[in-house]
N, C-alpha and C positions, 0 to 999 in steps of 0.2 A: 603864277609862280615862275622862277628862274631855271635856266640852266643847272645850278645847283639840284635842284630836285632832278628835273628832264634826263640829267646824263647820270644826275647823277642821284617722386626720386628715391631714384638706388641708391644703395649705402656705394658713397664715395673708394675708390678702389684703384690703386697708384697704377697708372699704364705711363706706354712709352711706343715712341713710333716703331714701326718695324727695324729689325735689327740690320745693321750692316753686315758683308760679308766677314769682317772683320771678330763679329761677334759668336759667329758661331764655330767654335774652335773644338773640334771632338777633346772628349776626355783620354790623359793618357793612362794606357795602359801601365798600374802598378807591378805588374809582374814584370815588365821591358824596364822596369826603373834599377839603378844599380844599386847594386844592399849595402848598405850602410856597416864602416866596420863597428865592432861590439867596444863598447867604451864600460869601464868596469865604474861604478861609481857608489860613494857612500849611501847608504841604508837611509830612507827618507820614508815620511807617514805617505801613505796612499790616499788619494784625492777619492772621491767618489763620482768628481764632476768628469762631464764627456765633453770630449773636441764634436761632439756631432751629434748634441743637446741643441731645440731649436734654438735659438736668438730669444733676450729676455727684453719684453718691454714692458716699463712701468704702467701701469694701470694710468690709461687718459692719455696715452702718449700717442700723439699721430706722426708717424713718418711724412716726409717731405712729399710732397704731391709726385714731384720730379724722380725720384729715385725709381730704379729699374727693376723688371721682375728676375728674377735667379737666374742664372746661366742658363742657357740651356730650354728655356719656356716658350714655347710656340705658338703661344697663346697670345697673338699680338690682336687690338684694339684696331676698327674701323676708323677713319676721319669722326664720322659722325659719334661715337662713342666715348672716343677720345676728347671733343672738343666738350661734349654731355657732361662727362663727367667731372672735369675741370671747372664747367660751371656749375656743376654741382657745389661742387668741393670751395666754391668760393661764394656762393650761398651762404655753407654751413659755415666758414672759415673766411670772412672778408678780409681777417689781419692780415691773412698771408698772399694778399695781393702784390706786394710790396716786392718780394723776398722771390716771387714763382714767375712774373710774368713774364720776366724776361725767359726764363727757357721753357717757359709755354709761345713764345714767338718766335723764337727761334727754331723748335719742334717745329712749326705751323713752316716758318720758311722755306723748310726742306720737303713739307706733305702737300701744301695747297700750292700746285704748280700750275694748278688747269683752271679753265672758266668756270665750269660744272661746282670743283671742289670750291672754287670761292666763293662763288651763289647760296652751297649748301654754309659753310662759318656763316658769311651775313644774317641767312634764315634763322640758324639754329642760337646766335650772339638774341635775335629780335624776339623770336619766340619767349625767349628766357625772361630777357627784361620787361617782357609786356606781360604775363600770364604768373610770374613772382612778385607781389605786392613788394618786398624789401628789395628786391635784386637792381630795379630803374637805373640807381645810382650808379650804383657797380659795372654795370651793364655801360654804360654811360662814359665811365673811367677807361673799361675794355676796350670799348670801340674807340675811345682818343687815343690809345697808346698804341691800336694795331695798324692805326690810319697813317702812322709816322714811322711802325717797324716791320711792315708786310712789304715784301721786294717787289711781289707779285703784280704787273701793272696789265691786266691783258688791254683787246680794242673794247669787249665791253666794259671798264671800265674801273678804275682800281677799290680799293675796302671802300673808301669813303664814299666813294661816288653811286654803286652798289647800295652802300647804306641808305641813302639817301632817297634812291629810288625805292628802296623797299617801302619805306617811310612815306613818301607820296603815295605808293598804292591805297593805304589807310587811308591819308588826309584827302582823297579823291571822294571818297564816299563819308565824309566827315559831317554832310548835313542828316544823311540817311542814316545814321548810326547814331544821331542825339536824337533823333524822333524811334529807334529803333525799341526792342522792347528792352527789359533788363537785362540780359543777357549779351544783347548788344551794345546795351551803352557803357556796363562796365568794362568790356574787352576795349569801348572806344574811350576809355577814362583812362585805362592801363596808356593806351597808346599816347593819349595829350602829355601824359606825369613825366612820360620817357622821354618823349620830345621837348619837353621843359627842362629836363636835365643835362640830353644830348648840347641845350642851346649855351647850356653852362659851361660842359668841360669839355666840347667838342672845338678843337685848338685848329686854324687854319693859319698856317704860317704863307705870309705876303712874299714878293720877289725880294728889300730888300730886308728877311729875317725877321720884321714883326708880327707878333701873334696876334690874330683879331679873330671874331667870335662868327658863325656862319649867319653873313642875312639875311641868306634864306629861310635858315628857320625863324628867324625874328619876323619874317612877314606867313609864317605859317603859324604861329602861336597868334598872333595877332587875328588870322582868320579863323583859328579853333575855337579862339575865348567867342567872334559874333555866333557861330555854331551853337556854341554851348549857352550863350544867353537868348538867342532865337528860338529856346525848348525850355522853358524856365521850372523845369521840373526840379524835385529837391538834390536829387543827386548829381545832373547834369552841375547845379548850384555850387553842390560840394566840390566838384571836382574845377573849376573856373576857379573858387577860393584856393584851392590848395596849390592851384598853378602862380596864382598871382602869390601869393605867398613866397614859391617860390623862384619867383624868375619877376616879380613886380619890378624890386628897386633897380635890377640890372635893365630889365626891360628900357622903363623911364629914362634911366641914362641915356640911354641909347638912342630914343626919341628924339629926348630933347638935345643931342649932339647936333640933330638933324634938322631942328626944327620945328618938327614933330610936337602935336595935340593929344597923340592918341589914347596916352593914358587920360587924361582929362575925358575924353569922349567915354575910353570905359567906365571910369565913376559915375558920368552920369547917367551912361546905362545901369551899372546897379542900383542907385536912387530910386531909377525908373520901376526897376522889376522888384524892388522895396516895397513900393508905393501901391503898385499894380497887378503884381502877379499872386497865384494864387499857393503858395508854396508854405513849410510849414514855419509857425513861430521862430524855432530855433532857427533854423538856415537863414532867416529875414535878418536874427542878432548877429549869425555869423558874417552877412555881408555888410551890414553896419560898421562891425569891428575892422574888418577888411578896412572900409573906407576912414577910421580913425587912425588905423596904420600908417595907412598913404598919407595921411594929413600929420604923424608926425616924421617924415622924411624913413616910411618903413623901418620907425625901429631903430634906424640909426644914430647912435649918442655919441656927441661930438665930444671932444677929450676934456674941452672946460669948464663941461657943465657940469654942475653940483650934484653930489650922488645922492639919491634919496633911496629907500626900499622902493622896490616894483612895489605897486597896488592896484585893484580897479580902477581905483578913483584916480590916481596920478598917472601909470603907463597903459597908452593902449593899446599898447603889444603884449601886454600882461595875459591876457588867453590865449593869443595866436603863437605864442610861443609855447604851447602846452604841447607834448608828444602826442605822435598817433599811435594807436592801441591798436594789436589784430586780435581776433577773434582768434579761436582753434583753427577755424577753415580761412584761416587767411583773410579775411575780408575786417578794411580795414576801419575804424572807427574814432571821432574826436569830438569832442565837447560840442557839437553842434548833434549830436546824436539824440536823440530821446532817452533811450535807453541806458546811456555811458554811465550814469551818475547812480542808474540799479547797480550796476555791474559793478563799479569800485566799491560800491558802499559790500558787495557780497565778498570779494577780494577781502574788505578791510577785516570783517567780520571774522574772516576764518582763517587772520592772521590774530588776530584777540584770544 
């Protein structure tokens, strides 16, 4: 690997960084206030409502993540609570990524000043998106937008570069984690899905203002997929399809800018492990599908072709486009499952 790498839940609950001097302004004394002269005025019905009734909110209504606690609250939020909660909150809430991150970065500008405190954002951004099935994405999005608006550059090394290192810790031990037990390989599956998403939105801008995609993870997905097909267990299986899924047609591109075989090499590794390994029925279909994908340019429909309805028989991205399903405990599940086609048919039933 490159220099790239080398160098480089509680119910959600509005905080805000510590207060400025500015904010804490004692109450003044009503007594020292001057009395208001008496104004005589016409006879009017009496209200029942109070000036100092809580605040009314509509059932379902979340306040703005950003908004601050009451005057007066001392009750100010750690880094690491802070940054928790926010990912919490955007978890539950990914609309409002749009609307909050700028003054979740700008908070961050003024808090993470030190090496310590940026080590801990990096850890606590990577934990999230590795160990939350739905968060990858998100997580993904976070880290491109703070990599371009975090000021912070110490000599160890600035967000991205940090990230990046964190990330090599994993892929260091990336052979020993696909032969590891379940426990292992899923924490090492979490990590492939996020680095296949990192590889998507993670924006490195050139000298002079072009945006291109980080290499280095293009030659780290590349050595995860021979990881995960050197263990050709079902789930290691699962997770290799779901990355090529996701990051295949970009991948390809990418290769063949260069010259590059390597997707070719990968298909016929999965041919191979078709052919030979011992894994179960369904994951054998799902890696099938996989390679009828690739063979129609992944799915993608050029503007002149003739529409027909998706079908089995006619698109054979007609199943690989099918959503992934979680379980209650978060664990995640798709048509290559055994089990998937109980579960819907139980769903169907007890919607009848």
């Amino acid at each position: 690997m490159s220099d790239g790498f080398d160098r480089a839940p509680e119910q959600t609950r509005p905080l805000r960084a510590p207060p400025s001097p500015q904010d804490k302004i004692p109450p003044q004394n009503s007594e020292s206030a001057m009395a208001k002269p008496q104004v005589v005025v016409a006879p009017v019905l009496m209200s029942k409502l109070s000036a100092n009734a809580p605040e009314f909110y509509p059932s379902g209504y979340s306040s703005n993540y950003t908004e601050s606690y009451e005057d007066g609250c001392e009750d100010y939020p750690t880094l690491s609570e802070y940054v928790q909660d926010f990912l919490n909150h955007l978890t539950e809430q990914p609309g409002s990524f749009e609307t909050e991150i700028e003054q979740f970065a700008e908070t961050l500008n003024g808090w993470v000043t030190t090496d310590d405190a940026l080590q801990e954002l990096v850890e606590l951004i990577y934990q999230q998106a590795t160990s939350i099935p739905n968060f990858s994405y998100m997580g993904a999005r976070l880290c491109n937008y703070l990599s371009h608006h975090l000021t912070i550059s110490p000599q160890s090394g600035n967000f991205r570069q940090l990230l990046l290192q964190r990330c090599r810790t994993e892929y260091e031990v990336k052979d020993q984690a696909a032969k590891g037990d379940e426990v292992t390989r899923k924490r090492f599956h979490a990590f492939v899905l996020f680095l296949g998403e990192l590889y998507l939105n993670l924006e490195i801008k050139g000298t002079n203002g072009q945006v291109t995609r980080a290499d280095i993870l293009q030659v780290g997905l590349r050595e995860l997929l021979n990881a995960l097909f050197s263990n050709p267990v079902d789930d290691n299986l699962i997770c290799a399809v779901k990355l090529l899924k996701l990051t295949g047609s970009v991948l390809e591109d990418a290769w063949k800018e260069k010259g590059k075989t390597d997707m070719e090499e990968i298909i016929q590794r999965i041919e191979n492990v078709v052919l030979d390994a011992n894994c179960s029925r369904d994951v054998k279909q799902m890696l099938l599908k996989l390679v009828e994908l690739r063979s129609s340019n992944w799915g993608r429909v050029h503007a002149t072709s003739t529409y027909r309805e998706a079908t089995p028989e006619n698109d054979p991205n007609y199943f690989m486009n099918e959503p992934t399903f979680y379980t209650s405990d978060g664990v995640p599940f798709t048509a290559a499952d055994p089990d998937i086609w109980m579960i819907l048919m139980m769903r169907w039933t007890q919607r009848l």
